[in-house]
C-alpha positions in Angstrom: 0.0 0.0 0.0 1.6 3.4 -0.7 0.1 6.3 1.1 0.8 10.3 0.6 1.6 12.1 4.2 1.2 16.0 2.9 2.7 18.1 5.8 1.4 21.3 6.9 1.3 24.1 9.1 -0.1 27.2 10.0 2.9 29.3 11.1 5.7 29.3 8.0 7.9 31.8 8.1 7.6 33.9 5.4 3.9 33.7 4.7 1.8 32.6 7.7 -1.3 30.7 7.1 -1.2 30.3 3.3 -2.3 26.6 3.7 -5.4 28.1 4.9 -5.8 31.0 2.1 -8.8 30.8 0.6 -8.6 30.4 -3.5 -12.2 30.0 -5.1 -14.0 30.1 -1.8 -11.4 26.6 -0.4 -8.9 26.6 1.9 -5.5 26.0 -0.9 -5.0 22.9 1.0 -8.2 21.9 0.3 -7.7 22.3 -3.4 -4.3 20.4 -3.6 -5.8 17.6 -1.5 -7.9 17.4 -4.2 -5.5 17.6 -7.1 -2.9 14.3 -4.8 -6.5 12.5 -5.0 -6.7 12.0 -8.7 -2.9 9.8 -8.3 -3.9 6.0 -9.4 -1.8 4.5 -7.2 -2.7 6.4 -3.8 -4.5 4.3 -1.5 -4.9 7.5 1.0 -4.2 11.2 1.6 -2.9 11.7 5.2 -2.0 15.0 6.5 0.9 15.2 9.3 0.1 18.7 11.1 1.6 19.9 14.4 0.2 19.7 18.1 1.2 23.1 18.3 -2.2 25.2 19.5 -1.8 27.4 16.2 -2.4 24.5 13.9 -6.1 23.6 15.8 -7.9 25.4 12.9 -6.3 23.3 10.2 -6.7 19.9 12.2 -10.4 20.7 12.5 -11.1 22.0 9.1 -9.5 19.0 6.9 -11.5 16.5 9.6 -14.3 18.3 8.7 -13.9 17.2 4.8 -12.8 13.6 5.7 -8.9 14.3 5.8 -7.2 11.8 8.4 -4.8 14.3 10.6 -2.4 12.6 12.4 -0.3 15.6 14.5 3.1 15.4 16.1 6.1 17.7 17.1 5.8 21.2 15.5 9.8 21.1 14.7 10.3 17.4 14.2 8.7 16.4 11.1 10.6 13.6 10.8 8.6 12.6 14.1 5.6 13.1 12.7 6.3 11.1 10.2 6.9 8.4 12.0 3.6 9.2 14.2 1.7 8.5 11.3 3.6 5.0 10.1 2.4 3.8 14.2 -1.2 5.3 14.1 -1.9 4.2 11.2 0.4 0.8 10.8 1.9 1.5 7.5 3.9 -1.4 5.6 5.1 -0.2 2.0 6.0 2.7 0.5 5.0 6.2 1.8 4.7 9.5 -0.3 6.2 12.6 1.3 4.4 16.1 -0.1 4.5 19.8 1.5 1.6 22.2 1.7 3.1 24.5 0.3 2.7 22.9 -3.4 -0.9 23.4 -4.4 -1.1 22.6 -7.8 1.0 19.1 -7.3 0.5 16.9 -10.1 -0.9 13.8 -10.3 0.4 11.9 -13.1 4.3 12.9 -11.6 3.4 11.4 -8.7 2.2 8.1 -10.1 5.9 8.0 -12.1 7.7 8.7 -9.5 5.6 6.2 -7.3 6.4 3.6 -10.5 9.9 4.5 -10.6 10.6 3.4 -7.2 9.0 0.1 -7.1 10.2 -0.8 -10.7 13.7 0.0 -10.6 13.3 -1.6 -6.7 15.0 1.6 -4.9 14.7 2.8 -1.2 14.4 6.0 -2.5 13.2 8.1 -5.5 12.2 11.8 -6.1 11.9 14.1 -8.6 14.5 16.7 -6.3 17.8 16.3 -6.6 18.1 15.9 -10.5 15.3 18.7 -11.0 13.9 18.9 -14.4 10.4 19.6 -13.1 9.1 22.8 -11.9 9.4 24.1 -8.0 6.3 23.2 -7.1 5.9 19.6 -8.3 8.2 17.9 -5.8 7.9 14.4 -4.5 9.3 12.3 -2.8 8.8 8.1 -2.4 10.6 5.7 -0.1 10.3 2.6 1.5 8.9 2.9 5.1 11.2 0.7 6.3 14.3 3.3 5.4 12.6 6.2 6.8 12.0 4.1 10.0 15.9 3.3 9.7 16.7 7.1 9.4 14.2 8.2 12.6 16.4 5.6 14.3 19.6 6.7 13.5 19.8 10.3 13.6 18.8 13.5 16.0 20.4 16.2 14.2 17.7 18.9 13.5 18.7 19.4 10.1 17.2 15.8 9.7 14.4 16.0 11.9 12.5 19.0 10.4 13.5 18.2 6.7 12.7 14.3 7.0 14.6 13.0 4.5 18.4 14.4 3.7 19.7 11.4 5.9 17.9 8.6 3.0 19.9 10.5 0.4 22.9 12.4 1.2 26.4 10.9 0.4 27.4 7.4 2.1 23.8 6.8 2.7 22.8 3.0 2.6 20.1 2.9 0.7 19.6 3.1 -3.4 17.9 6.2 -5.0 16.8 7.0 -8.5 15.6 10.3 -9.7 12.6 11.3 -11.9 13.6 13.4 -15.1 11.6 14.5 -18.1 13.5 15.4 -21.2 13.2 19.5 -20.9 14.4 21.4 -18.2 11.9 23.1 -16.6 13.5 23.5 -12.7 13.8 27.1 -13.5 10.0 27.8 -13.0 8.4 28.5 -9.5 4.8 26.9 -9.1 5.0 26.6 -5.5 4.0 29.2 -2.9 6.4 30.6 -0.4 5.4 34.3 -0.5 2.7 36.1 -1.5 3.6 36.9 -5.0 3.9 33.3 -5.3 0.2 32.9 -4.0 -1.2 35.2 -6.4 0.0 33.2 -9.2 -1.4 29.6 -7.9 -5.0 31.7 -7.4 -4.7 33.3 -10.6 -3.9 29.6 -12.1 -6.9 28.1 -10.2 -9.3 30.8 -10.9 -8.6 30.8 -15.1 -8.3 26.9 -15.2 -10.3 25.3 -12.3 -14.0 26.4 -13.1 -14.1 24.9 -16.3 -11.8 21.8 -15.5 -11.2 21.0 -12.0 -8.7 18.3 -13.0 -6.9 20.8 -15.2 -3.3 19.6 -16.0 0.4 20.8 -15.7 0.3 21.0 -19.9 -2.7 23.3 -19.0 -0.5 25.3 -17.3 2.3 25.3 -19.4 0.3 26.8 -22.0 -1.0 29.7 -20.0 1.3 32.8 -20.6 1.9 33.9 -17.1 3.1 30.3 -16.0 6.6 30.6 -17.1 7.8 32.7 -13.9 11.2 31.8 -13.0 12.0 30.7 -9.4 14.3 33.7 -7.2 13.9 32.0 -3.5 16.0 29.3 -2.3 13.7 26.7 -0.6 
């Protein structure tokens, strides 16, 4: 079974609350929940949110529209990772997303889910060979690696950013990378400031109401897609 853990909170840095912003009328989380969904080879969509007080109104609003929440430390998101493997007894592969990429697609995360279990790696992503735009990052791995990597490290580097110890150099465990033939890692779909959020609602509010399930290629081929990624993140 491979199962997406999208993990949010309310209080980022540089634009607090966007996973709450309403676009359309929805919450933006809300609206990428809803793009993860359409993957083919997601069994479930669970977010990992913080115990922290200030992330109560996200817990209650995706239980409110049938999200599972499982919440953990507010720093360690590696722990709340894990939180979710033990509440919900996980064997398989798990899918690691951010909240702050709302217009995820769903056919890149099928690949990348396929890519992983074909070429039979612990790890594989679509990250550290970018081709893709910012913005439609994934990550797949065995559970039993990421289980490994909670065991084996406490530096807070690893902790909050969940991963780095499945990948970085001398790391035990095989990784393959997703790449499409153009290079498109220059672009920025993802939403960090609020420039950045006024492109996704402008995206949402020229494509959705005609095609909810509107595609990447449908925003490739609006003119105001090809903005060019200036923040490190």
């Amino acid at each position: 079974m491979t199962v997406a853990v999208l993990q949010a909170r309310m209080s980022s840095s540089r634009l607090p609350g966007k996973v709450m912003r309403p676009i359309l009328g929805q919450p933006m989380i809300a609206l990428q929940i809803e793009r993860v969904r359409r993957s083919r080879r997601l069994a479930e969509v669970v977010v990992a949110t913080s115990i922290d007080p200030s992330d109560d109104p996200l817990a209650d609003f995706l239980s409110s529209i049938g999200v599972r929440v499982v919440r953990g430390p507010l720093d360690d998101v590696l722990g709340r990772f894990i939180a979710v493997i033990d509440t919900l007894g996980l064997t398989g592969d798990l899918v690691r997303l951010t909240a702050d990429c709302p217009l995820a697609d769903p056919e890149v995360i099928d690949a990348c889910i396929d890519l992983r279990k074909q070429g039979e790696f612990d790890y594989a992503s679509n990250g550290r060979l970018r081709t893709y735009p910012r913005g439609l990052d994934i990550e797949v791995f065995r559970i039993q690696a990421l289980q490994q990597a909670a065991r084996e490290t406490n530096a807070p580097y690893d902790r909050e950013h969940v991963t780095p110890w499945l990948y970085r150099a001398g790391s035990p465990f095989s990784q393959g990378e997703l790449v499409q033939d153009i290079d498109e890692s220059p672009l920025r779909w993802t939403v960090d400031l609020p420039a950045d959020f006024e492109f996704v609602r402008r995206v949402y509010e020229t494509l959705y109401p005609a095609n909810p399930a509107f595609t990447s290629d449908d925003i490739r081929a609006l003119p105001f897609a090809w903005r060019e990624a200036d923040v490190e993140g």
